[in-house]
LUMTI-357009 format. One record per residue (C-alpha): residue number from 0; x, y, z. Coordinates in pm, 1 decimal. Layout:
+-----+----------+----------+----------+
|   i |       c1 |       c2 |       c3 |
+-----+----------+----------+----------+
| NUM |        X |        Y |        Z |
...
+-----+----------+----------+----------+
***
This chain:
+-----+----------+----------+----------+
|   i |       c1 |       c2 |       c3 |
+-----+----------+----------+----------+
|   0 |   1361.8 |   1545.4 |    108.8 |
|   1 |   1159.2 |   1227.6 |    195.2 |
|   2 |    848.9 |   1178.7 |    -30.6 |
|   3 |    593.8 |    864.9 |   -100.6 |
|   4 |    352.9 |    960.0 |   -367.5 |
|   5 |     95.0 |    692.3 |   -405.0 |
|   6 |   -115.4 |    686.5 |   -709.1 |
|   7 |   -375.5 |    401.8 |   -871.2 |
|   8 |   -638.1 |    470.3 |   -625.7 |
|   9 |  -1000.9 |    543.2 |   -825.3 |
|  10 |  -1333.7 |    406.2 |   -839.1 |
|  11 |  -1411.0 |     62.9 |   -920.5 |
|  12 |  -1682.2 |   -207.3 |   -943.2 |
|  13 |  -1725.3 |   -519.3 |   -667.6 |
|  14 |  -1487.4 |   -760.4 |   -863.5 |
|  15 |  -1265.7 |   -553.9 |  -1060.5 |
|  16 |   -934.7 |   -496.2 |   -943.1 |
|  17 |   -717.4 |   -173.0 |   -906.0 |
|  18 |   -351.2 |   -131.0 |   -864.5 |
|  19 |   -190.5 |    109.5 |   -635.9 |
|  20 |    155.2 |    246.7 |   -708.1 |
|  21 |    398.8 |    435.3 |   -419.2 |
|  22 |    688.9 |    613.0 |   -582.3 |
|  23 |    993.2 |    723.6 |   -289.2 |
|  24 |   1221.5 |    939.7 |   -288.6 |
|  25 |   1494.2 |   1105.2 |    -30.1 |
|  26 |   1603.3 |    784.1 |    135.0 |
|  27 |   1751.8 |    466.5 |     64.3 |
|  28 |   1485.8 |    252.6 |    -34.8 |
|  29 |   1597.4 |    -56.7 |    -73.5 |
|  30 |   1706.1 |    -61.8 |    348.2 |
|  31 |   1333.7 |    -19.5 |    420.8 |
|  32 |   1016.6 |   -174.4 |    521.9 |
|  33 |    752.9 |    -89.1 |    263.3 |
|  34 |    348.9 |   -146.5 |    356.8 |
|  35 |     38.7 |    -20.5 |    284.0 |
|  36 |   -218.5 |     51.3 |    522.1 |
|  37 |   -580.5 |    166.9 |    477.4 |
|  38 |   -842.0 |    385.8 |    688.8 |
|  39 |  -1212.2 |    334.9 |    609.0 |
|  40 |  -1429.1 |    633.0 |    716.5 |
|  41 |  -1490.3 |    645.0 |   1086.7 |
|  42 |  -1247.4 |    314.3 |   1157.3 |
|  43 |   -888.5 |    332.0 |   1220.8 |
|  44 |   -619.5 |    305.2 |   1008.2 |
|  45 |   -518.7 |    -63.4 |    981.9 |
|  46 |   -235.0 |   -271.4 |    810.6 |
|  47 |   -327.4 |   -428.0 |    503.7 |
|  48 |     31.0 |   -564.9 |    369.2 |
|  49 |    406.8 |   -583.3 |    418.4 |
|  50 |    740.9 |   -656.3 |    233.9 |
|  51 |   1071.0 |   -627.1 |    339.3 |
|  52 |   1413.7 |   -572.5 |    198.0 |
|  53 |   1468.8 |   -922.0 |    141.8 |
|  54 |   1096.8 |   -942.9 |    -20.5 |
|  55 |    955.7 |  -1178.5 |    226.2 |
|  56 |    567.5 |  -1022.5 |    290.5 |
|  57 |    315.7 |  -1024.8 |    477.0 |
|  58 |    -85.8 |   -977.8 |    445.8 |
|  59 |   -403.6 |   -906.4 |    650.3 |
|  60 |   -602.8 |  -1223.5 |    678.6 |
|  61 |   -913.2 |  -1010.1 |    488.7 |
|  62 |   -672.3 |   -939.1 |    239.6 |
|  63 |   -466.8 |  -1240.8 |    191.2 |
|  64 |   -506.4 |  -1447.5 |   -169.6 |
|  65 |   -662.5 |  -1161.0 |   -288.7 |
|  66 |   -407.8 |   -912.8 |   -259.7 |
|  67 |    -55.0 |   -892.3 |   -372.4 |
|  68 |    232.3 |   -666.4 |   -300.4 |
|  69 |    559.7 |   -599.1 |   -442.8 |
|  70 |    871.3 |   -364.8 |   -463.6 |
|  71 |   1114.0 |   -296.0 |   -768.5 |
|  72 |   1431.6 |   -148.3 |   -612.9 |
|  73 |   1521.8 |    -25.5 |   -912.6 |
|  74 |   1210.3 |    196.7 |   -943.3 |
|  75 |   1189.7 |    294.0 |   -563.8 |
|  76 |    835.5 |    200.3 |   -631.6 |
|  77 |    630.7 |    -47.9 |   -401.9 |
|  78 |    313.1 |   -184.4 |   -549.6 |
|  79 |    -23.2 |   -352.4 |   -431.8 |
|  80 |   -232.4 |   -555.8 |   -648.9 |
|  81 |   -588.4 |   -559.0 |   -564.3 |
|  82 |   -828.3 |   -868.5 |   -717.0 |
|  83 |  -1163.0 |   -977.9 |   -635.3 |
|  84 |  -1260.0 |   -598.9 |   -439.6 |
|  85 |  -1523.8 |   -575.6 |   -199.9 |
|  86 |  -1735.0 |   -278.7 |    -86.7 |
|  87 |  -1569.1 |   -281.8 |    261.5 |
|  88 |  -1233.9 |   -248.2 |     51.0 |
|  89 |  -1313.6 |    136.4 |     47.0 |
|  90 |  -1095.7 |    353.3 |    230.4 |
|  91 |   -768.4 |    558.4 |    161.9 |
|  92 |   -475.5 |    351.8 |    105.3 |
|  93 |   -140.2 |    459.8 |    257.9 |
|  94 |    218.5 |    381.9 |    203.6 |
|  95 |    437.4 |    333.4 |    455.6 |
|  96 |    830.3 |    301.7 |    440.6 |
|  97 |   1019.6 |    180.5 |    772.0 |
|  98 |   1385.0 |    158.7 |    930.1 |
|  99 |   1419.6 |    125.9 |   1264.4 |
| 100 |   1600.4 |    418.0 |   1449.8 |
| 101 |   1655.9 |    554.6 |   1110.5 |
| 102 |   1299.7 |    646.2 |    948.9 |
| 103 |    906.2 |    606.0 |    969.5 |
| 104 |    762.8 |    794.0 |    647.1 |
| 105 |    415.2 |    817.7 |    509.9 |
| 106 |    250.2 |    925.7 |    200.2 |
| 107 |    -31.4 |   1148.1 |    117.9 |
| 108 |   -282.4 |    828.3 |     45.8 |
| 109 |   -489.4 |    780.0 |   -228.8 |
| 110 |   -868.0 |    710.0 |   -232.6 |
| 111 |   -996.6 |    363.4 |   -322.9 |
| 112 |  -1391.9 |    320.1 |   -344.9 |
| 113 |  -1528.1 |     -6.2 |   -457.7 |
| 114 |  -1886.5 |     27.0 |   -529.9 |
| 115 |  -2138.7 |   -242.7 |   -503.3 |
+-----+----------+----------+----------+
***
């Protein structure tokens, strides 16, 4: 059974930093995509950062030097490291594992508020 469970989400002061966690199970990890998107309240949900099997990434330019993401195989974990948060920051964060014509999963998403 396919599962992402995403944890680190919480509340957190303009500045501060946060680091979400996506734990997978029920497929081969290491073959997949892994991102995280976000959806703010009344917007829709939108990409914020990629990385691939062969760890090249990708980020969102509102995102990018600020933001870091990262996978440990091992773990079947996929990471995103969150610096220097702003307000608009606040949404649920989603992770998203990928394999074309094999998988598209999604987790539950965890709640990030960054209060000004």
């Amino acid at each position: 059974q396919v599962q992402l469970v995403e944890s680190g989400g919480g509340l957190v002061q303009a500045g501060g930093s946060l680091r979400l966690s996506c734990a997978a199970t029920g497929f081969t990890f290491s073959h997949y995509v892994m991102a995280w998107y976000r959806q703010a309240p009344g917007k829709e949900r939108e990409l914020v950062a990629v990385i691939a099997s062969d760890n090249s990434t990708y980020y969102a330019d509102s995102v990018k030097g600020r933001f870091t993401i990262s996978r440990d195989n091992a773990k079947n974990t996929v990471y995103l490291q969150m610096n220097s948060l702003k307000p608009e920051a606040t949404a649920v964060y989603y992770c998203n594992a990928k394999r074309p014509a094999e998988g598209n999963y999604w987790g539950q998403g965890t709640q990030v508020t960054v209060s000004s």
